[in-house]
C-alpha positions as CSV (number, residue, x, y, z in Angstrom):
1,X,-7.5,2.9,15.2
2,X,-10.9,1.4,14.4
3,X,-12.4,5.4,14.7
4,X,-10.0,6.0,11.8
5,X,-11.2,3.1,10.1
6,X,-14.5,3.3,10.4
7,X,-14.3,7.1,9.5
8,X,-12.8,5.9,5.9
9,X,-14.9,3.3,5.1
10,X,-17.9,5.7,6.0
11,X,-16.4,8.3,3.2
12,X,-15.7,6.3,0.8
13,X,-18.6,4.1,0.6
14,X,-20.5,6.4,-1.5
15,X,-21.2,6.3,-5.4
16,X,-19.9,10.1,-5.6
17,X,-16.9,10.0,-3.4
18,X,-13.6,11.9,-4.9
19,X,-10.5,13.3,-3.8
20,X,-11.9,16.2,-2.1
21,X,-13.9,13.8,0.4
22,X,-10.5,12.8,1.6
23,X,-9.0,15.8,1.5
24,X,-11.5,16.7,3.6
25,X,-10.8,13.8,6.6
26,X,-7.5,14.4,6.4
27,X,-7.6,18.4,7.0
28,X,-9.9,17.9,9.2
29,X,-7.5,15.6,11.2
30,X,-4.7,18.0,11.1
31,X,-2.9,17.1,8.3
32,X,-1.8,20.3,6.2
33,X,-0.2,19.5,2.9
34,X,-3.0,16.8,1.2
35,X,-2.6,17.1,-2.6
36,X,-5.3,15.7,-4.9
37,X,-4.9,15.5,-8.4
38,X,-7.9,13.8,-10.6
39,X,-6.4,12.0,-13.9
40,X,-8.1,11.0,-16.9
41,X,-7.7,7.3,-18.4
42,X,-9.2,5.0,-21.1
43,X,-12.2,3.8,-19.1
44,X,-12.8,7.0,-16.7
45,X,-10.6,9.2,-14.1
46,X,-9.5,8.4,-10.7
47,X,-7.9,11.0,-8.2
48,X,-4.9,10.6,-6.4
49,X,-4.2,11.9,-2.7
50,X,-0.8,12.1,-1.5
51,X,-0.4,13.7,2.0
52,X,3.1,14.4,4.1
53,X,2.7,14.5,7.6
54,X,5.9,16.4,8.9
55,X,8.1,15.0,11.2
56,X,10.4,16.7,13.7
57,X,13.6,15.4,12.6
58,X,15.4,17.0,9.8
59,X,17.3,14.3,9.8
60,X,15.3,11.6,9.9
61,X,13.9,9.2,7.2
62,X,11.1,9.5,5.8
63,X,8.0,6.2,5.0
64,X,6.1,6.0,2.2
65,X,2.8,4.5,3.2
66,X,1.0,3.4,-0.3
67,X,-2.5,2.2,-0.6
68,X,-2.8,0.2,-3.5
69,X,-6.1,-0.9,-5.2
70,X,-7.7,-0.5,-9.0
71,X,-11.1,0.8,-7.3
72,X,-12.8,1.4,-4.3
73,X,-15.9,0.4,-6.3
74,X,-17.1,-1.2,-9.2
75,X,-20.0,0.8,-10.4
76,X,-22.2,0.1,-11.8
77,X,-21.6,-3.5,-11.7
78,X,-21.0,-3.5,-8.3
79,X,-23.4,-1.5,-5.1
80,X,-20.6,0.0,-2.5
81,X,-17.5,-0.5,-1.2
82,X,-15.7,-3.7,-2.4
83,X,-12.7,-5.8,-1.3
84,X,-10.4,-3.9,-3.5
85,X,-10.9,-0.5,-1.4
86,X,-8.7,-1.7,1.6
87,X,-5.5,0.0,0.7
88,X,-7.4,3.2,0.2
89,X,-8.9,2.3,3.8
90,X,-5.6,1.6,5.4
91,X,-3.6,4.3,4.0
92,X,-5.8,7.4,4.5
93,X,-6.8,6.0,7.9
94,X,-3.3,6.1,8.7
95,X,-2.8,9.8,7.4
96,X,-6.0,10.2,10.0
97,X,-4.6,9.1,12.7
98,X,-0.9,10.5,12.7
99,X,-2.4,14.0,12.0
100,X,-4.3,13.6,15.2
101,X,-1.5,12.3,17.1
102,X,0.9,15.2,15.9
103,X,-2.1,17.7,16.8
104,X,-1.9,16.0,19.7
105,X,1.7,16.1,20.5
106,X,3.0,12.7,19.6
107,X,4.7,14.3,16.3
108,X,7.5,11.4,14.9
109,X,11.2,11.9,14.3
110,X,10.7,12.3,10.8
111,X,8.2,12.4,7.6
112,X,5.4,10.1,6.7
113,X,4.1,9.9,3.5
114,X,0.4,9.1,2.6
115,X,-0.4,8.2,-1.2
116,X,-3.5,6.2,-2.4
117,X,-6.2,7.3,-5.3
118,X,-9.9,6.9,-5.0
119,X,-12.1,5.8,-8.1
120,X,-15.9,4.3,-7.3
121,X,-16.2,3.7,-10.6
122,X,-13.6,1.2,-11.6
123,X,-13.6,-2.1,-14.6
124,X,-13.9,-5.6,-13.3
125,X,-11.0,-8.0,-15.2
126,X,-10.8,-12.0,-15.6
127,X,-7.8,-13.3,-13.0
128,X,-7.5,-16.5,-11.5
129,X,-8.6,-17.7,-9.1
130,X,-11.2,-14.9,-8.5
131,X,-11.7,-11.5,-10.7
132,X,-9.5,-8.7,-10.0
133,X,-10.3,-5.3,-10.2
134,X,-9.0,-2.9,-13.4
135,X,-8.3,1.3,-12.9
136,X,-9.1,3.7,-15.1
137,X,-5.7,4.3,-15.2
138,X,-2.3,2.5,-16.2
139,X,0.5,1.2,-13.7
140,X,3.2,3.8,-14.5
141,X,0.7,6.1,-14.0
142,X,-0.3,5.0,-10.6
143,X,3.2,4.8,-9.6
144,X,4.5,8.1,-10.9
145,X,1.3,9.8,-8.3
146,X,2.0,7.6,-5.2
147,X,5.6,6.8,-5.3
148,X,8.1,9.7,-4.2
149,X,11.5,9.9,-4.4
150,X,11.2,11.5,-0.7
151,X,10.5,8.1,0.7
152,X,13.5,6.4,1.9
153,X,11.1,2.9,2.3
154,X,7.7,2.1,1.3
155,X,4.9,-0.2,2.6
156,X,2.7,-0.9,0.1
157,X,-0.7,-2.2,1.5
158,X,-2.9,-4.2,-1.1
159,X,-6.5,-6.1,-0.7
160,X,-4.4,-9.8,-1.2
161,X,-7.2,-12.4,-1.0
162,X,-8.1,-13.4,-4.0
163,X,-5.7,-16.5,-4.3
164,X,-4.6,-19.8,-1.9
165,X,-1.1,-18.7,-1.0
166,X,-2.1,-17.1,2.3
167,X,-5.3,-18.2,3.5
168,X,-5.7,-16.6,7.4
169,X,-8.1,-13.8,8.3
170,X,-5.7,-10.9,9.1
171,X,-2.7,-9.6,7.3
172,X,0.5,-10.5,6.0
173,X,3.9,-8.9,5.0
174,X,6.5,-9.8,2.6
175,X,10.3,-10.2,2.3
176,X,11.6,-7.0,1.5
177,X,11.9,-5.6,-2.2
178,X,15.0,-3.3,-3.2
179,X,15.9,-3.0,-6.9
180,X,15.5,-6.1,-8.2
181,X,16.1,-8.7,-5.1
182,X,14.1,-10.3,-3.3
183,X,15.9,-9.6,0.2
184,X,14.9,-11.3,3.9
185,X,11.9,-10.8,5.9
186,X,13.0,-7.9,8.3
187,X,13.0,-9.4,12.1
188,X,12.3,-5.7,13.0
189,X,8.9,-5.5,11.4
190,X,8.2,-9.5,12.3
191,X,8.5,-7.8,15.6
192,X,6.3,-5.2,15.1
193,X,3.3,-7.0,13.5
194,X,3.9,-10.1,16.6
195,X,3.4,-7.0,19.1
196,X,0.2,-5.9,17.0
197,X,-1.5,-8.8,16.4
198,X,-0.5,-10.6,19.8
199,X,-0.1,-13.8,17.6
200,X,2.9,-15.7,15.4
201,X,3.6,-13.5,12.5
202,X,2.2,-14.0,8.8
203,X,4.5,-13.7,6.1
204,X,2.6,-13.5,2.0
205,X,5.5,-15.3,-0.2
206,X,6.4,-13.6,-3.6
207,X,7.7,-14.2,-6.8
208,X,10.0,-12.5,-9.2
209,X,6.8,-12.5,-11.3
210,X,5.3,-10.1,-8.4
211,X,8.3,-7.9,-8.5
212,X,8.4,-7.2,-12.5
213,X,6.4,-4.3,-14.1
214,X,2.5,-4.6,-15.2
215,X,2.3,-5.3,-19.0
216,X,4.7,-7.4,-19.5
217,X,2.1,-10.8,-20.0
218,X,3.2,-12.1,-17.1
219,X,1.3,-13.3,-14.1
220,X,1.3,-11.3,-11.1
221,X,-0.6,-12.3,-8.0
222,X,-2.0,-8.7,-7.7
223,X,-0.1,-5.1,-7.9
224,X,1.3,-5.3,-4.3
225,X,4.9,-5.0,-4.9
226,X,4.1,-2.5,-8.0
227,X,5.6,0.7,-6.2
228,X,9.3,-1.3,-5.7
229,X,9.4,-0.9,-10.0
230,X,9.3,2.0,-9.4
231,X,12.3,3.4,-7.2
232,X,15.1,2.6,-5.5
233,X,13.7,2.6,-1.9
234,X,13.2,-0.9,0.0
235,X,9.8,-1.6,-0.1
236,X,7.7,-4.0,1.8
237,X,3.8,-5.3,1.1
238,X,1.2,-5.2,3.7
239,X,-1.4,-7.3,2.2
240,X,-5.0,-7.8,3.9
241,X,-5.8,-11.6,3.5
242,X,-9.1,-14.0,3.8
243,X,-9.0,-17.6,4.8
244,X,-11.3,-18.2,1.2
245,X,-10.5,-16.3,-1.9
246,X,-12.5,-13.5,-2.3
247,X,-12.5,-11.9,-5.7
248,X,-11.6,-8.0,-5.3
249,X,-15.0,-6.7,-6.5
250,X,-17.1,-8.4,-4.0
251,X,-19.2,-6.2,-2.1
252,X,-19.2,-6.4,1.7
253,X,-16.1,-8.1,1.8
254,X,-14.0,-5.3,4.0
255,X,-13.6,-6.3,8.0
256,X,-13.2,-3.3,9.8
257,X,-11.4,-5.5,12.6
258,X,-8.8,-6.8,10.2
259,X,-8.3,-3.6,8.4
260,X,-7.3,-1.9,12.0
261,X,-4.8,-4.1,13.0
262,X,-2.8,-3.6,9.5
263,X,-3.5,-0.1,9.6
264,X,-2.1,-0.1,13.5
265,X,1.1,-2.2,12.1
266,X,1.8,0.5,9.6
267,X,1.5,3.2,11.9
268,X,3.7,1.1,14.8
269,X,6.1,1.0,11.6
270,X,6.4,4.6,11.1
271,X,7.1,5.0,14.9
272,X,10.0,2.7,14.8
273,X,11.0,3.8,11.7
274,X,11.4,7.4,11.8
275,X,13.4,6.7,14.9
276,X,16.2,4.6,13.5
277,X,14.7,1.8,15.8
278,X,13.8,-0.3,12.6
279,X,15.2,-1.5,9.0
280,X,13.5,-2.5,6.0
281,X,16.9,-4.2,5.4
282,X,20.4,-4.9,6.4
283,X,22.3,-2.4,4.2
284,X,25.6,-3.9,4.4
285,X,24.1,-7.3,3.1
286,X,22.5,-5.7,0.0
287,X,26.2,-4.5,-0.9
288,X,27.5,-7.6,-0.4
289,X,24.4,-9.0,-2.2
290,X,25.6,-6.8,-5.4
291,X,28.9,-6.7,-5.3
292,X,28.8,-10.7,-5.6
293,X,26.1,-10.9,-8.4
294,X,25.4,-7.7,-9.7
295,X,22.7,-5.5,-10.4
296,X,18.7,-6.9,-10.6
297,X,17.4,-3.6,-12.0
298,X,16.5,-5.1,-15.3
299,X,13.7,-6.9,-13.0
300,X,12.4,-3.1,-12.9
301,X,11.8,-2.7,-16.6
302,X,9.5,-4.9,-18.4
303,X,12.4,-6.9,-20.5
304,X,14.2,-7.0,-23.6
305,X,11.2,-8.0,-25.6
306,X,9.3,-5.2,-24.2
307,X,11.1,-2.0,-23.8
């Protein structure tokens, strides 16, 4: 997938790139039904692409695939494409390449989803270890564009390098997220991402900080687990990581070789997926998980103190 890749980074290393740019890739791969939508925030406007590659199944499931980021740049603090931008890289290369494999004949079982935004222009914020980047645009926001009650699971990919919890050149994925728990690492997509990066496996720990809504002045090691606030789908993170921590507005910070292999796991994902060959999570468990202790959805809301 590094044509796909490098294709991305191309686009949307540019101090004028918008929607339409992607919209653009993506049509021109194939894919039919790309929406953009441009919203207006406090500090500028962003615009969100969401794409839906059709699958052949009706009934199949269908993936979410998520590319989350505050900015592809950080003009004009910043020159060109910084850390932050590899969930907008990921995620449209993805839409990329499954349009041209359906255009090609390799359509899936079922849907895939494709949902990211695009902003060059985007606020640099104080975060420790290393600065994160802001969006000209809230959370809720962001997550009422990109996540879709169509999506029966969600992988959420997020630049994740800015700390010392996972320090390995590569990727990593989380345990699964569904309404409030914190659920197992899924052995299905261990498998997967062995297969892909023809290496051990590297799973990014979380919190029940992570899992909890922006805004409520609590720490969160970055917005990576943001979308599963926001629905009742499993989700998992795909987070590109850095053996250093790298702040998310550094420029020059993006490798295309790393960025491929996550952006191949998610696509080996949606194969599996759409095909009934893989889980986010064991379904029976989850029951058995709630029926025993309840419901976690209050871990979806932002509190008592702050409803």
């Amino acid at each position: 997938m590094l044509r796909e890749i490098l294709d991305v980074m191309n686009m949307l290393d540019s101090a004028q790139v918008a929607g339409k740019d992607a919209q653009r890739l993506l049509e021109g791969a194939g894919a039919a039904n790309v929406d953009v939508r441009r919203v207006e925030g406090e500090t500028g406007a962003t615009d969100f692409i969401k794409a839906r590659l059709p699958g052949n199944g009706k009934n199949a499931p269908t993936l979410g695939i998520i590319g989350r980021l505050g900015g592809v740049g950080a003009r004009p603090n910043k020159i060109g494409l910084v850390s932050d931008a590899d969930g907008a890289i990921i995620s449209l290369a993805c839409g990329i390449k499954l349009a041209r494999m359906a255009r090609n004949g390799d359509r899936l079982p079922g849907d895939v989803m494709i949902a990211t935004h695009i902003c060059p222009r985007s606020p640099i914020i104080p975060h420790e270890p290393t600065p994160f980047m802001d969006s000209p645009v809230d959370m809720d926001q962001m997550n009422r564009h990109e996540v879709d009650p169509a999506m029966n699971a969600i992988l959420s990919i997020d630049t994740t390098k800015g700390n010392w919890v996972v320090n390995r050149q590569g990727f990593a994925i989380t345990p699964t997220v569904k309404q409030g728990y914190i659920l197992r690492v899924s052995d299905s997509l261990l498998d997967i991402m062995r297969v892909v990066m023809n290496a051990p496996p590297v799973v990014f720990p979380i919190t029940t900080q992570d899992i909890t809504p922006y805004g409520n002045d609590i720490y969160h090691v970055n917005s990576i687990m943001q979308p599963a606030t926001a629905t009742s789908s499993p989700v998992v993170g795909v987070a590109t990581t850095a053996s250093t921590p790298i702040p998310g507005c550094a420029s020059g910070a993006n490798d295309p070789f790393s960025l491929e292999m996550a952006a191949r796991f998610c696509v080996e994902v949606a194969k599996a997926y759409t095909r009934g060959e893989a889980q986010f999570h064991d379904e029976t468990e989850f029951a058995r998980l709630t029926a025993r202790y309840g419901s976690l959805r209050h871990l979806q809301t932002t509190g008592e103190h702050g409803q």
